[in-house]
C-alpha positions as CSV (number, residue, x, y, z in Angstrom):
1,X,110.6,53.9,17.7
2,X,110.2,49.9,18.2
3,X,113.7,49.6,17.8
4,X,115.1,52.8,19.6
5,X,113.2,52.7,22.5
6,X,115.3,53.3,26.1
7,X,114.8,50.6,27.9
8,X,112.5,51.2,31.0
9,X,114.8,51.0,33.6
10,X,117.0,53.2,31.9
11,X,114.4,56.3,32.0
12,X,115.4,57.4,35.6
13,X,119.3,58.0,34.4
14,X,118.1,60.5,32.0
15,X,118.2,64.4,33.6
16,X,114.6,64.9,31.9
17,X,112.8,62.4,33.1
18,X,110.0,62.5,35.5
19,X,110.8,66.7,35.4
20,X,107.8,69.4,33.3
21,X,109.7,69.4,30.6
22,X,109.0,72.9,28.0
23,X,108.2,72.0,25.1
24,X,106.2,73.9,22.0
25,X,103.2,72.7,21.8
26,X,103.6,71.7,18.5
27,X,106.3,69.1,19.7
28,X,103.7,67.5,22.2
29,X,101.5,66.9,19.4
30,X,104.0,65.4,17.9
31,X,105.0,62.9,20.4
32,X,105.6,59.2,20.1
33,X,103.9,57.1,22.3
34,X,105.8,54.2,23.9
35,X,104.9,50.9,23.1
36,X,105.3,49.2,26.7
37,X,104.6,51.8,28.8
38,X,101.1,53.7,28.6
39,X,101.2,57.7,29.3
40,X,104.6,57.7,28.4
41,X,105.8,59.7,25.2
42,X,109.2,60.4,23.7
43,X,110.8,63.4,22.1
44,X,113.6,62.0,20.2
45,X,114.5,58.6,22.8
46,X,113.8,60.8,25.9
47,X,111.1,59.5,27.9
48,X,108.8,62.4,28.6
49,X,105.6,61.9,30.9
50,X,105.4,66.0,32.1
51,X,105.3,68.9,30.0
52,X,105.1,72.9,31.0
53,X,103.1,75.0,28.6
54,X,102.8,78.7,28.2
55,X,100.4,80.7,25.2
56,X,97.0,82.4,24.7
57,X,94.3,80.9,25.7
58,X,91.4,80.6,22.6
59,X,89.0,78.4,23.8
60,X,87.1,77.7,27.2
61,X,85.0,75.5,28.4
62,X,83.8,75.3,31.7
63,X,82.3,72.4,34.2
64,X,81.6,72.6,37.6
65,X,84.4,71.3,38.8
66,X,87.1,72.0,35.9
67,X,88.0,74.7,33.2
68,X,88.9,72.9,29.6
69,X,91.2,75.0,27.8
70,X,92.3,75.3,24.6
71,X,96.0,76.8,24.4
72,X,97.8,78.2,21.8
73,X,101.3,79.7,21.3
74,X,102.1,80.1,17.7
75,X,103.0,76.7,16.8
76,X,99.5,74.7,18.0
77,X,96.5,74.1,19.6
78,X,96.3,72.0,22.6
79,X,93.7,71.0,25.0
80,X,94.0,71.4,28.8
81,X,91.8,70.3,31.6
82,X,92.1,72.5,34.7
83,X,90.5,71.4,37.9
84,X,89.6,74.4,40.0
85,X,90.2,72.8,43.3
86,X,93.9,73.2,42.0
87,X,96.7,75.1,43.2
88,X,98.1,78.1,40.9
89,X,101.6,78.9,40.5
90,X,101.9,81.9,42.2
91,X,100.7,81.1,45.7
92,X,101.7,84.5,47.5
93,X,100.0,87.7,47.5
94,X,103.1,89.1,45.2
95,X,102.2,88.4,41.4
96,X,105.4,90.2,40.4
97,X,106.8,88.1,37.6
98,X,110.6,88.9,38.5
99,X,110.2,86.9,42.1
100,X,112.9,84.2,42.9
101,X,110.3,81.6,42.9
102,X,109.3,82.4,39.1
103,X,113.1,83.0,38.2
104,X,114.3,79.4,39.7
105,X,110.9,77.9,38.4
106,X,111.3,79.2,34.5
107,X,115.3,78.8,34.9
108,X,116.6,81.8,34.4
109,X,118.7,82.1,37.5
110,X,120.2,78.9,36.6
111,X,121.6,80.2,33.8
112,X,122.8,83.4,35.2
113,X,120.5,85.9,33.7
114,X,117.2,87.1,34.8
115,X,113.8,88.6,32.4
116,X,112.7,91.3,34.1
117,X,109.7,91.4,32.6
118,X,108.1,93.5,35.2
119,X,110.2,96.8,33.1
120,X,107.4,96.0,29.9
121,X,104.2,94.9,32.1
122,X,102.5,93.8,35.2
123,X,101.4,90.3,35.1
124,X,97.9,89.9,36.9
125,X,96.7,87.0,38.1
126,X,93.6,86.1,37.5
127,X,90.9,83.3,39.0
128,X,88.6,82.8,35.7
129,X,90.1,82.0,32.4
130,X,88.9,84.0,29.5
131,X,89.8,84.0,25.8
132,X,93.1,86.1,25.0
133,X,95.0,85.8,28.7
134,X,98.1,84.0,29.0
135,X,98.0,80.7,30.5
136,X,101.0,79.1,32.1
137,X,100.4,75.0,32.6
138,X,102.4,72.2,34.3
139,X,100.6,68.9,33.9
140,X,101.2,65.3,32.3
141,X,100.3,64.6,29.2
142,X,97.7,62.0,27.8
143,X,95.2,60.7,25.3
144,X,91.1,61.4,26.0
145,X,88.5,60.3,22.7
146,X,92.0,60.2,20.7
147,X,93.1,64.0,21.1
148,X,96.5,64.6,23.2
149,X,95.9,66.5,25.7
150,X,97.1,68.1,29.4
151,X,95.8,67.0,32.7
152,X,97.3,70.4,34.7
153,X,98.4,69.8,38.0
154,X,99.0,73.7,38.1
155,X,98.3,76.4,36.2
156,X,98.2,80.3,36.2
157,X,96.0,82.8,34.0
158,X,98.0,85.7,33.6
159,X,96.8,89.5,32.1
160,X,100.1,90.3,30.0
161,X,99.1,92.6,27.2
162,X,102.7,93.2,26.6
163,X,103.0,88.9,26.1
164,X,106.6,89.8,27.4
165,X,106.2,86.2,29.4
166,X,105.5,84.3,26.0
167,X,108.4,86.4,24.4
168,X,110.7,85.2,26.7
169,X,109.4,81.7,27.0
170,X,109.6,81.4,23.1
171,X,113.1,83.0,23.4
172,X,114.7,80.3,26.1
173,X,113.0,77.5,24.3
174,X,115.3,77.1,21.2
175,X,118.1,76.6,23.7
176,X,116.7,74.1,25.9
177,X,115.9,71.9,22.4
178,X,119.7,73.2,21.5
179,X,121.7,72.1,24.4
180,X,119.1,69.6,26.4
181,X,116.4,68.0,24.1
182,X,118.1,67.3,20.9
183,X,120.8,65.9,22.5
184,X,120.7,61.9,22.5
185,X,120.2,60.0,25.4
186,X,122.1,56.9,25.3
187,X,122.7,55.2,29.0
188,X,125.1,52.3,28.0
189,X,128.2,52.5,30.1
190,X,130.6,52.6,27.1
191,X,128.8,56.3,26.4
192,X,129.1,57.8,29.6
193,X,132.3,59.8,30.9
């Protein structure tokens, strides 16, 4: 990556950067670190810093000021530290997961289709993690006693016994890497249209 690293002024031109990029949690595992810029990681030669993660939760920990938990959604295991002081998600009284804040915030309405996934179940929001819910996290990314890790800057615990959120999370996530992710970022004028 030495060689192919963007250069650092270069990082605001890409669409990505700076944004919670979705990623499996496999792929943040398998991020490269930069080598000028600490906390900053690339998938491919985009710089990502932000990361949005949705899966089971299978391990909890909790402090008295923060919630460490492990998530997992079919392709890994990451760690997540969740201070409770925090702000969820879903910050009205309305938990329906077919709200335009959730559509515009997961995409869908960009793309001209909506996941109703209240048809297959009611999502519930919950205050206390406990092993088996759905977790939804939004937080950067970094390196504690040489384990990658999330630092969540928001999160949601979700009752979905259906998992029709994770369904359609794994379901739009091939096409993000499709037409966003694994396309190369190159910002030299002679590239651009």
């Amino acid at each position: 990556m030495d060689g192919d690293e963007v250069k650092v002024c270069d990082w605001g031109l890409d669409s990505i950067h700076r944004c919670h990029v979705r990623l499996f949690i496999a792929d943040v595992l398998r991020l490269v670190p930069s080598v000028t810029v600490s906390g900053v990681y690339f998938y491919n030669n985009r710089a990502v810093t932000h990361v949005e993660l949705l899966g089971t939760i299978v391990k909890v920990k909790e402090n008295e000021k923060s919630f460490c938990v492990s998530v997992d959604d079919g392709t890994g295991v990451i760690s997540c530290t969740c201070w409770k002081q925090t702000r969820s998600f879903l910050q009205s009284d309305d938990p329906a997961p077919n709200s335009p804040a959730l559509e515009v915030l997961w995409g869908a309405a960009s793309r001209g289709r909506s996941w109703n996934t209240g048809e297959y179940s009611k999502e519930v929001v919950v205050a206390l993690p406990t092993l088996g819910l759905q977790a939804r996290i939004r937080g950067r990314i970094q390196e504690f006693r040489n384990q990658r890790e999330i630092f969540a800057t928001n999160y949601a615990f979700l009752v979905d016994p259906l998992l029709s959120l994770q369904i359609c999370h794994m379901l739009e996530l091939p096409c993000l890497y499709r037409d966003v992710y694994d396309q190369s970022f190159n910002p030299s004028p002679k590239h651009q249209n």
